[in-house]
N, C-alpha and C positions, 0 to 999 in steps of 0.2 A: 588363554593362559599365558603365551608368551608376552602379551601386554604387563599383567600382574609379576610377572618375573622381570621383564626389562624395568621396572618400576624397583624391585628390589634390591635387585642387582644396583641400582643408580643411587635409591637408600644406601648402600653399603659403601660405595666407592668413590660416590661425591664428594665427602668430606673430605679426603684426601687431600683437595686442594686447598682447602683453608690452613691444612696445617703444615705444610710447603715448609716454613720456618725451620721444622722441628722433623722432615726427613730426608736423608742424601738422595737417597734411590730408591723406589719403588717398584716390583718388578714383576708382573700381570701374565701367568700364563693359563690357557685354555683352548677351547676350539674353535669356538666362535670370534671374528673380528669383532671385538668390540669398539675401536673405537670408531666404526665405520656402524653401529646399529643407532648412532640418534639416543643412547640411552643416558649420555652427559650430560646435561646443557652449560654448567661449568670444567667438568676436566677434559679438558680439549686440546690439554698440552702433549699427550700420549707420545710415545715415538716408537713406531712399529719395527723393530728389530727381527722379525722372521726373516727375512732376504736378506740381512745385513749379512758379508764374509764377518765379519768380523767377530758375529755372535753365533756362526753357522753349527756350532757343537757345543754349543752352551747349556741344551737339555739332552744332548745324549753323550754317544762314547764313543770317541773317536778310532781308527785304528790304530792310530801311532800309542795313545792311551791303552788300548788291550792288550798289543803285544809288548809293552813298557810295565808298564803300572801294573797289570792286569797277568803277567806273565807266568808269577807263582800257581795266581788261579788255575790258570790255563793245564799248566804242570797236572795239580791237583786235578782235574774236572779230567782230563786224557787217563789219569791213571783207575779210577772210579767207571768211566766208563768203557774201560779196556780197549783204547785208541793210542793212536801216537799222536805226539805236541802237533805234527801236521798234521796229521788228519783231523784233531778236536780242531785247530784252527779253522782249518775250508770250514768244516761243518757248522762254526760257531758262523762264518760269514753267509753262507748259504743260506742260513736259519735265520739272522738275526740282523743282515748287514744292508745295506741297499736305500739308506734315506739320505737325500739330500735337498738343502737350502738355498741354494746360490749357482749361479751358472758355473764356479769353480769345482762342483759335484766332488766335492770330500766326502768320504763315504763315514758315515755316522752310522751306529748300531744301537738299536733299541735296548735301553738301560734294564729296564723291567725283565727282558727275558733273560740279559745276560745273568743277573744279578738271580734271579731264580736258579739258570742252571747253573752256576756257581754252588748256589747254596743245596742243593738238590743233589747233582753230581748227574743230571738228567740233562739231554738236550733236549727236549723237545718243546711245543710250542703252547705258551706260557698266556701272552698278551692277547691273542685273541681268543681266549678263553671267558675274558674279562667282561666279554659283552658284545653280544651279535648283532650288527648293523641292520635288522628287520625294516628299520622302518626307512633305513638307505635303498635297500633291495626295492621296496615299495614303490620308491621313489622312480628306480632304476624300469621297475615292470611297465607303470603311468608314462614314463617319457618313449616307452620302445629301446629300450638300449640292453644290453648283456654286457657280460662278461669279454668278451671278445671285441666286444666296441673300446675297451677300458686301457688292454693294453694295446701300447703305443700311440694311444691317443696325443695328436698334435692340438697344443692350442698357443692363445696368447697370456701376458701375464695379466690382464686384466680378467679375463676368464673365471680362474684358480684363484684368486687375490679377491672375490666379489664378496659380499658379507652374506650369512646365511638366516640374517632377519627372516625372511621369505623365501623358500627352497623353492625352486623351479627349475635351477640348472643342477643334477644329485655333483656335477664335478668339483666344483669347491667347497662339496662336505668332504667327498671323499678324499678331498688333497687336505684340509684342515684337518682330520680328524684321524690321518696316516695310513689309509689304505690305498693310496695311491702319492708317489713322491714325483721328485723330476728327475728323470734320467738323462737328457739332454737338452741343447741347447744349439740354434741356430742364429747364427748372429744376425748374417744377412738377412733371414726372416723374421728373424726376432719370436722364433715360436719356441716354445716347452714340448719337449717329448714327456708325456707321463705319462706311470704304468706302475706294477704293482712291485714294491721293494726290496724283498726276500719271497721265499719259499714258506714259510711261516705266514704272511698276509694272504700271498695267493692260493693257499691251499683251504685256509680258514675260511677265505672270504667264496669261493667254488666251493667248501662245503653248504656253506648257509645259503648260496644261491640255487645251487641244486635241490635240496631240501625245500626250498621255498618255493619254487617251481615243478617239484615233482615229487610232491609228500607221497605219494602211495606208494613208492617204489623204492624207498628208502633203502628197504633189506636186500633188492637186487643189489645197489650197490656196493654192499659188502662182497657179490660174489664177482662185480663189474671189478673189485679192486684186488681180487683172488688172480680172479683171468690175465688181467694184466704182469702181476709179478709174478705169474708162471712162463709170462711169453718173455719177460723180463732175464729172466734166469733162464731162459732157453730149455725151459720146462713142456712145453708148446710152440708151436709151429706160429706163422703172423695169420694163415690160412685158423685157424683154430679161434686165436683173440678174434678176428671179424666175424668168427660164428656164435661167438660170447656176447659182442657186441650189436647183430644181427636179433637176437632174442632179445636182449636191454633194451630194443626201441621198440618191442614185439609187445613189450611189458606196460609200457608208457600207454596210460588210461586216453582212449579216443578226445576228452574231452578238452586235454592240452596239445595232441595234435593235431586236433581242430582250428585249435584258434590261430594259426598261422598255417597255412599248407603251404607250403614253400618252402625250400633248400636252408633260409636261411636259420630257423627254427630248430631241425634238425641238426645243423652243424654248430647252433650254440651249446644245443644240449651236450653235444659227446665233448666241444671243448671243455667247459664247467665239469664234466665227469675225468678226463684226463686228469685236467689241472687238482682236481679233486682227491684222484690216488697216487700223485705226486710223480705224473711224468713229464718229461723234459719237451713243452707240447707249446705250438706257437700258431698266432689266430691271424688272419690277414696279413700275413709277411709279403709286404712290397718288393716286388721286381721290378727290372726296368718296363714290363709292358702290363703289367698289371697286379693282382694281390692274390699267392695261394692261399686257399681255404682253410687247410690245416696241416701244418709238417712236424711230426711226432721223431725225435730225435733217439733209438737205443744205440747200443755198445756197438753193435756189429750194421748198422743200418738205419739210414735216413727213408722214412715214409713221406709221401706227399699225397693227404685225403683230399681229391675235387668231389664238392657236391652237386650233382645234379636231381634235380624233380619232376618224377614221371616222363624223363627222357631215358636217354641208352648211356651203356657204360662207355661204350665210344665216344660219344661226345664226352666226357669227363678227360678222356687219356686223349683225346684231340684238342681240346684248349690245351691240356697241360704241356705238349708238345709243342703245338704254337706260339707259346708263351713262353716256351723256356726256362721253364720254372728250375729246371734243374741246375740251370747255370749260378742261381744263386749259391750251390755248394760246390761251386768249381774245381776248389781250394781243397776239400773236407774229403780223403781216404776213402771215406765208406759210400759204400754204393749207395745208391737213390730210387726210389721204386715209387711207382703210382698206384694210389687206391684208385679207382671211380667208385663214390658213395651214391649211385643214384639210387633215389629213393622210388617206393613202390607204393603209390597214390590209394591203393584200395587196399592193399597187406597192411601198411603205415610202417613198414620197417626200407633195410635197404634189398637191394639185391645181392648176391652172393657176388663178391666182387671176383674181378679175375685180376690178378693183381700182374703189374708190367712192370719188369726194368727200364731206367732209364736211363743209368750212366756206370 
């Protein structure tokens, strides 16, 4: 099929250049790189304006644009949704904000959603409703990669920039297609930090992966997202969420955690489910001596989950002490505490953790 479409698509766009004469500017937006799929053989003239600063907010909305232009709105949408101007503001950024084009990372906001909760007087999340990346997920399952692989993935720009004629790498759908943007930029290395751009992508894109990975259990995780905004609201103890969480992997049909016995299986699930009832939850965070497994951020207290499988929970709070994982919030008030998640090879869930301060 994509032969018969790149054939169409070439029908439709080739002419173009014959009639040059007769236009100033022409201006080509979609997901695909097209002028890198071979589907030309006359318009060849293209000039790829994605990375350009110059055109870096050209298809969205900038912030100077929403707190300017956009201000009344703003007014308007705080009052309907019984917020103040700041508070719709974070919210609106939180939700909607976090794309960038160019190593100068100007923070552009998704038009579509804005422009919804505008008209709506609703903030909530609008764009990924539009259509569920299935056959990205697919992609994702084929190559061995999750959700946790995603963010903060380091690359180069040839990488992200590759054409999606042929899907083999899913990273340069998912950076064309806005589920994944650049957040940073290393000069010296010349590599792209990217990772998922609001709260809105990452929560949309962990639901449809959890879902796609663990259809029978769907309905748990309404109670997975119950348990958490109780322990959230200090409605429950964090000894209580792990016993929530303790029967959620209790639930998970033998025949997915089959297919991977191993730690790392385990700790993609529970990230995808975090990220999924929308906590403040981070995959691989790099120390100077190596990367914790998962540190879950609330109000009053920083977690740090090590996973181990079918070892002890010792070994879990013995790396994370060696490693000094705590030092990364050196900085940050709130105490820091260790899960050890290790897991229990013939139960298939973890063990009742014994949870440890560490700073």
């Amino acid at each position: 099929m994509q032969e018969q479409i790149r054939q169409r698509v070439s029908d439709l766009f080739s002419p173009l250049k014959a009639q040059s004469d007769y236009l100033h500017k022409v201006f080509l937006t979609g997901i695909s790189k097209f002028s890198q799929l071979s589907i030309f053989s006359e318009l060849n003239n293209l000039n790829d304006m994605t990375f350009d600063p110059e055109y870096e907010g050209v298809c969205g909305i900038t912030e100077e644009e929403l707190l300017t232009q956009m201000a009344p709105d703003i007014e308007w949408l705080a009052e309907a949704s019984g917020r103040t101007y700041d508070e719709t503001v974070a919210e609106l950024k939180r939700r909607y904000d976090g794309y960038h084009f160019c190593d100068r990372m100007t923070d552009i906001y998704n038009p579509w959603s804005l422009i919804y909760a505008f008209e709506k007087g609703i903030i909530d999340d609008y764009w990924f409703s539009t259509g569920t990346p299935t056959s990205l997920i697919s992609i994702l399952r084929d190559k061995d990669m999750d959700i946790s692989d995603l963010e903060g993935l380091e690359t180069s720009f040839f990488r992200f920039n590759a054409p999606s004629e042929r899907i083999t790498d899913p990273v340069p759908v998912l950076f064309q297609s806005g589920y994944l943007t650049l957040k940073d930029f290393d000069r010296d290395t010349g590599l792209y930090t990217l990772g998922f751009p609001n709260s809105e992508v990452a929560i949309g894109f962990a639901n449809c992966l959890y879902q796609y990975f663990v259809p029978p259990v769907t309905a748990t995780k309404d109670q997975m997202t119950s348990a958490y905004h109780r322990f959230r609201t200090k409605k429950t103890t964090i000894d209580d969420f792990l016993d929530a969480i303790r029967k959620w992997y209790s639930s998970i049909p033998y025949s997915i955690t089959d297919r991977n016995q191993n730690e790392q299986l385990y700790q993609s699930l529970l990230y995808a489910l975090l990220v999924a009832v929308g906590a403040d939850v981070h995959a691989e965070q790099q120390t100077s001596d190596g990367r914790m497994d998962i540190s879950l951020k609330m109000h009053d207290a920083i977690y740090v989950l090590e996973f181990k499988y079918d070892k002890t929970q010792e070994d879990a709070i013995e790396q994370v002490k060696k490693k000094d994982y705590a030092v990364v919030f050196a900085s940050d008030p709130r105490p820091v505490y260790v899960v050890p998640m290790n897991v229990d090879a013939e139960k298939r869930t973890i063990e009742k953790p014994q949870v440890e301060r560490l700073k």
